[in-house]
N, C-alpha and C positions, 0 to 999 in steps of 0.2 A: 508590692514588695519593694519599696522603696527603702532602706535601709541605711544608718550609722552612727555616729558620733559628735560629739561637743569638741572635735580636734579646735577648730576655729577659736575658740576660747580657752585652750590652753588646757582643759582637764581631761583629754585622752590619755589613753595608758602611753609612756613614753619607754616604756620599758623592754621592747620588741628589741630582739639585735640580729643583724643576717644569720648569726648562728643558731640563733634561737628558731626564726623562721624555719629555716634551713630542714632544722631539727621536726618541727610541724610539718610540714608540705613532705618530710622521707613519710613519716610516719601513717601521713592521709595516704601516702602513693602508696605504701605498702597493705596499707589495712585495705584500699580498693582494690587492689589484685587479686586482694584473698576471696572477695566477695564473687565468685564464681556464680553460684546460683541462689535462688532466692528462698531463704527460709523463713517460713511463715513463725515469726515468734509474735504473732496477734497475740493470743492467749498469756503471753509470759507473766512474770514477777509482776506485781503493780508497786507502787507505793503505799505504803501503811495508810488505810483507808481514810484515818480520821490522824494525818501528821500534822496539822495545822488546825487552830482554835478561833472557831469564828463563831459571831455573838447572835442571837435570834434575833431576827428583824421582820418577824409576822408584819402584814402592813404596810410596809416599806414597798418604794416603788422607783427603779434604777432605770434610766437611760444608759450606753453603750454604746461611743461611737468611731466606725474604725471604717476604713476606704476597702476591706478586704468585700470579695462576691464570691457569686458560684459555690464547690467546695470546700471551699476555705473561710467561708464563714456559716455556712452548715456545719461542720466541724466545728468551729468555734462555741459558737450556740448551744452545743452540747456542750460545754464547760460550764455555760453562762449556767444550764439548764442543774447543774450540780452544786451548783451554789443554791441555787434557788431552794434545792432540796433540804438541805444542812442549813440556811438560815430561816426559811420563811419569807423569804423576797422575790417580788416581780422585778424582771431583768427585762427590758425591751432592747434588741439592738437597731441602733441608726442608720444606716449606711449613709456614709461620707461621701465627698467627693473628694478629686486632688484640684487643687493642694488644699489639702484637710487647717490648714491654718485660714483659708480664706472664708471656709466650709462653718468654722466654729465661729468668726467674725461676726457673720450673720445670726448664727443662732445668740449669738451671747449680746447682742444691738437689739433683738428680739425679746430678749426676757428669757428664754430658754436654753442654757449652756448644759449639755449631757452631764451627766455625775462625774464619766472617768470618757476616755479617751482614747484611741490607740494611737499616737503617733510613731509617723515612719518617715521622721526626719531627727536627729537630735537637735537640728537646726529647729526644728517647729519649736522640741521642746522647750529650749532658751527663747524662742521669740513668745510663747503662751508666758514664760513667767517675768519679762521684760513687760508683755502687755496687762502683766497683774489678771492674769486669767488662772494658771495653775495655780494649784494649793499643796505647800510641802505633803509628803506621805509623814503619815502619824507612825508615833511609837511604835504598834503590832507590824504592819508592813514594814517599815526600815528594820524590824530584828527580826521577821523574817525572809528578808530581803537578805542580809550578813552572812545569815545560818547556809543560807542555798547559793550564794553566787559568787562566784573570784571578786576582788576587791577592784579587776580591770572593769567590767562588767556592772559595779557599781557606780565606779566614779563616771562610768559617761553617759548616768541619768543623773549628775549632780548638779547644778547652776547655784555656781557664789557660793559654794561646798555643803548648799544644802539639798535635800537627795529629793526629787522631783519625780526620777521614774522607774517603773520596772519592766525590764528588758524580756518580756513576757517570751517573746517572738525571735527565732535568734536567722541566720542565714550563712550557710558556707557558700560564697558569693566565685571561686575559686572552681567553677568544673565544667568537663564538657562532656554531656551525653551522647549516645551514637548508638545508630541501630547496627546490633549486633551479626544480621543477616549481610545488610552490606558492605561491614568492613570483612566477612569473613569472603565472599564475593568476588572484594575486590585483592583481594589480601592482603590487607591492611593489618599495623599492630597499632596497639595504645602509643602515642608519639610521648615523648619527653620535653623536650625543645621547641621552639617556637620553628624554627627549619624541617624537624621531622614533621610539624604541626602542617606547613605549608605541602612538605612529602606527599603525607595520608590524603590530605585533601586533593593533591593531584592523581592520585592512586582510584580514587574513589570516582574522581570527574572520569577517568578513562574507563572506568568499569561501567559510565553509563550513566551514573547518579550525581546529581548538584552536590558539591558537600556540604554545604553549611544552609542552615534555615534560621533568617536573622527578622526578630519580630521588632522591627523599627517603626510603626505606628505604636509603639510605648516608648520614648525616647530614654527611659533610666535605663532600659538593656545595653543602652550605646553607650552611656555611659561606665556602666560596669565593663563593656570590654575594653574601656579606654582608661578604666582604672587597674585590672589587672595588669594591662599591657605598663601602664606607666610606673606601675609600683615592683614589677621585675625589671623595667629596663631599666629606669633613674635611681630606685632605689629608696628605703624606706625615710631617709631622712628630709628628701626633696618631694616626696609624697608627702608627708608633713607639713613643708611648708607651703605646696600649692596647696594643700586642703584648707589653710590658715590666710591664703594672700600673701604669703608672706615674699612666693615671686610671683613674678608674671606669668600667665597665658601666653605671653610672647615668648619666653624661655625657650632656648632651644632644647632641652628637655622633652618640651612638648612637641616639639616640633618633629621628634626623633620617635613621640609613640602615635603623633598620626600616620605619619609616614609610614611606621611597623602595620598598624592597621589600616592601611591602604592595599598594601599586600595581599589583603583577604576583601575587605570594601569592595577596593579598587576592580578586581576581577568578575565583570559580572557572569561569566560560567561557576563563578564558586558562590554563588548566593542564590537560591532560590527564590525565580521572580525578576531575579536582576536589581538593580537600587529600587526600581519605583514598584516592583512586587515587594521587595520587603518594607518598604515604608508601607503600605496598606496590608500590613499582616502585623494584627496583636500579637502578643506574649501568647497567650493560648494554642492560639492555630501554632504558633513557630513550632511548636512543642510537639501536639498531635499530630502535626503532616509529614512530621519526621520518624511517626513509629504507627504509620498509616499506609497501606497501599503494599503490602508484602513486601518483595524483592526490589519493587521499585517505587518507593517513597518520595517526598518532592525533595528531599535532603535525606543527606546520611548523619549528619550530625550537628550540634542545638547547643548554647554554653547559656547557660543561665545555674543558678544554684537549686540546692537542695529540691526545693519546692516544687522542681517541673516533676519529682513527682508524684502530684496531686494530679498533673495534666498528662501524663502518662497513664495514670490511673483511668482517664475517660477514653483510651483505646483497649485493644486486645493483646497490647506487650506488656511482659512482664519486668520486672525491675529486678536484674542482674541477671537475666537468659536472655529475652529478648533485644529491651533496653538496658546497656554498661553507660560506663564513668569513667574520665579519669582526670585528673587535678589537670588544672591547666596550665599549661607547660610553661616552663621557664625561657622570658626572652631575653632576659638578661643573666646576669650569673647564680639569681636564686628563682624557684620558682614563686606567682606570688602567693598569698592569703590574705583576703580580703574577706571582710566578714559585713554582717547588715544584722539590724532587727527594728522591729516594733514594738513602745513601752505604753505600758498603761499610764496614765497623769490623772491626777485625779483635780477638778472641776468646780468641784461643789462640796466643799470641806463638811460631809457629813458623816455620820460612824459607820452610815451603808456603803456611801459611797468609799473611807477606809478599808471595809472590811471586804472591799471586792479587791481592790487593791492588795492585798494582804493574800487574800486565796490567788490572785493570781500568779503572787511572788512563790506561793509554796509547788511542792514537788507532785501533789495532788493534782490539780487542773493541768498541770502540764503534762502529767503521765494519760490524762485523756486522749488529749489532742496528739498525742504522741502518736499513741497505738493506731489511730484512723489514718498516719500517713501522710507525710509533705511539711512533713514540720519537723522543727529542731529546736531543740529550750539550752538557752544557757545554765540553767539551772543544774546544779552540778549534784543534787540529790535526786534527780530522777534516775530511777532502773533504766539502764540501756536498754535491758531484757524486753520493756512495754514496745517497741519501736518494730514495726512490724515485717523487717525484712533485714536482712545483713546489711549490706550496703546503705539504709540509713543506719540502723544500728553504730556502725562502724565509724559514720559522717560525725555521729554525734557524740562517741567515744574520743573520736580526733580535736573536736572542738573543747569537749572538754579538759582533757590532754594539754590544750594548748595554755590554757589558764588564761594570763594577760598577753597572751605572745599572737597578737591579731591585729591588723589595720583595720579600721573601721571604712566602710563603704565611703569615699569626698564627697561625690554630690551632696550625699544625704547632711552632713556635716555643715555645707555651705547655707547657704540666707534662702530658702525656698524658693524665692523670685529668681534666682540663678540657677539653686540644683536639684530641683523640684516642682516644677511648675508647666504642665502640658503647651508643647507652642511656645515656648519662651525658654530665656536663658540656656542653658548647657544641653537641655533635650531637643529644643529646635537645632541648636546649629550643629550640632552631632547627625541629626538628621538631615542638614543641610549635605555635610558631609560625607554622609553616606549615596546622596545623592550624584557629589562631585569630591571623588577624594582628592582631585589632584591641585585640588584650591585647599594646599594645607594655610598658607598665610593666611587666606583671608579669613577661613575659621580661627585659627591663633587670634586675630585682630577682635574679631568680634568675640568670642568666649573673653577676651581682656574685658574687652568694653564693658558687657553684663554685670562679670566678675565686678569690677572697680563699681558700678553704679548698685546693686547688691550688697556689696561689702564697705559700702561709704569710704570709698578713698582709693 
């Protein structure tokens, strides 16, 4: 779930303004209050079964390669599994590793580069068509890519204004979930502010329970909460330019959103585990030990987006009674929105390989993957109605809503070797820091270093 943007090169949407923000994050916050309890709209609306024209390919035999596991790519494979029906093709999926750039390396030194691809970095994507690996999307996909997506959304699978991907996969990277039993417990409310934020959590610590369960053996979560924190408190225009180099890691900018997240690091009764229990706790566990163990859970509440719930799914809470949401609070004067996804690229410039490409851009394959849960399509012709509970429903009405009015995820945006890369660059030393928050320079010193040797210059 590594997620963003071509900001670095200049083709992100630039068009986001605080008010506009503003206007997204009232409207997330109001559509999640409303989501009280969880209505099973499994069954709803689909999309019009056959909205998209794809060509017979008896015969034909596709590779597929994406870093996703578990649910999330069972799920998946059920899309693959629909194509395969409508054209007459074998769909194999690869599982990748991270960083999925170093992953195709091999395969492609090998003689064997997959047909199409999921990247979830738009940094990979630019680095695949620098290294003459991707191959533009053909005619069918790019005008079905038009028909279905905001023009923000397109332009940042573009490189050199030619359109390279589709944003299959989308991410509201902006929320923190919480078991419902222990905020009611402690009596605790949905916070606003990064201060009520710190409130709830003190509220929750005296009621008995760690607040927060932080999965820092995946080092992108550290970073997502250092991109929220830093795009509320700096602000959208200096988020831009550190996604770009354009300043430094030294910035005191930055130095003001370690600090914020030091607040919550810093405290080890507010993290479950303490630093060196949360660096040995993947994403997964972060997610299930916080809506595990009834009244008393290792945590009372998890911030990661959308998708934790797929990992909600593999306990016995439900999403929007048991497990709630709420946007994550503003630390500075707006709340933020940050968004992530994963695009298909395609490989192997062949009409199989387009035509998957093509079905993935349509409203079809995405109202699949919709309906099973933990996922969100920027695709703006898919039924809300497929999406199998209010509260995604509502996630995905909000993102759509927003048009181009989104930050893209920075890490994902930077050179893989810095914002993407296990053990290295921005995930190590976040993880350092989480370790020792009170060494903010010395992380500032080293995320420069990475940055600069990453970003040539």
């Amino acid at each position: 779930m590594r997620m963003s943007s071509t900001i670095r090169t200049g083709r992100t949407v630039k068009r986001t303004t605080r008010a506009a923000a503003t206007l997204a994050v009232a409207a997330l916050a109001l559509s999640l209050t409303a989501c009280g309890g969880d209505d099973d709209n499994g069954g709803g609306t689909k999309a019009p079964a056959s909205s998209v024209t794809l060509p017979k390919l008896d015969g034909e035999s596709l590779e597929v390669a994406a870093v996703w596991t578990g649910t999330e790519q069972e799920n998946f494979k059920k899309v693959l599994a629909e194509f395969e029906k409508r054209t007459g093709a074998k769909v194999t999926f690869v599982p990748a590793q991270d960083p999925i750039i170093n992953f195709l390396g091999s395969k492609i030194a090998g003689g064997a580069p997959p047909d199409v691809a999921m990247l979830p970095q738009p940094g990979a994507i630019k680095q695949a068509v620098d290294k003459g690996w991707a191959k533009p999307l053909g005619a069918e996909a790019t005008k079905e890519l038009g028909e279905n997506y905001s023009q923000g959304w397109q332009d940042i699978g573009k490189v050199d204004g030619k359109q390279y991907g589709v944003y299959y996969k989308a991410a509201n990277k902006s929320l923190i979930w919480y078991n419902a039993q222990v905020f009611e417990n402690a009596g605790a409310s949905e916070p606003k502010t990064w201060d009520e934020l710190l409130n709830t959590a003190q509220m929750v610590y005296d009621s008995g329970v760690t607040p927060f369960s932080v999965g820092g053996a995946d080092g992108w979560t550290l970073t997502d909460w250092f991109e929220n924190v830093y795009l509320s408190q700096a602000g959208p225009e200096k988020y831009d330019q550190l996604a770009k180099h354009e300043i430094k890691w030294t910035d005191p900018s930055v130095k003001q959103a370690l600090t914020t997240l030091a607040e919550i690091w810093g405290k080890k009764d507010f993290v479950a585990g303490g630093a060196s229990g949360a660096l040995q706790t993947e994403f997964p566990a972060s997610v299930t030990q916080t809506f595990t163990g009834g009244a008393q859970p290792k945590a009372g509440m998890v911030y990661e987006g959308d998708f934790v719930q797929v990992n909600i799914g593999e306990t016995k809470a439900k999403v929007g009674t048991d497990a709630k949401v709420f946007p994550f609070p503003a630390v500075g004067d707006t709340a933020p929105v940050v968004s992530g996804g994963d695009a298909a690229v395609v490989f192997k410039d062949s009409k199989a390989a387009q035509a998957l490409a093509t079905w993935l851009a349509s409203p079809d394959a995405a109202a699949i993957q919709a309906k099973l849960g933990g996922f969100l399509s920027p695709n703006k012709s898919v039924d809300a109605s497929v999406y199998p509970n209010e509260v995604q429903k509502k996630i995905a009405e909000a993102l759509v809503a927003a048009g181009d009015d989104f930050r893209f995820d920075m890490s994902d945006q930077a050179p893989q070797a810095f914002g993407g890369t296990p053990g290295k660059g921005e995930w190590k030393t976040l993880q350092d820091f989480l370790k020792n928050p009170k060494d903010v320079a010395g992380a500032q010193a080293k995320l420069e270093a990475d940055a600069a040797a990453a970003y040539g210059g």
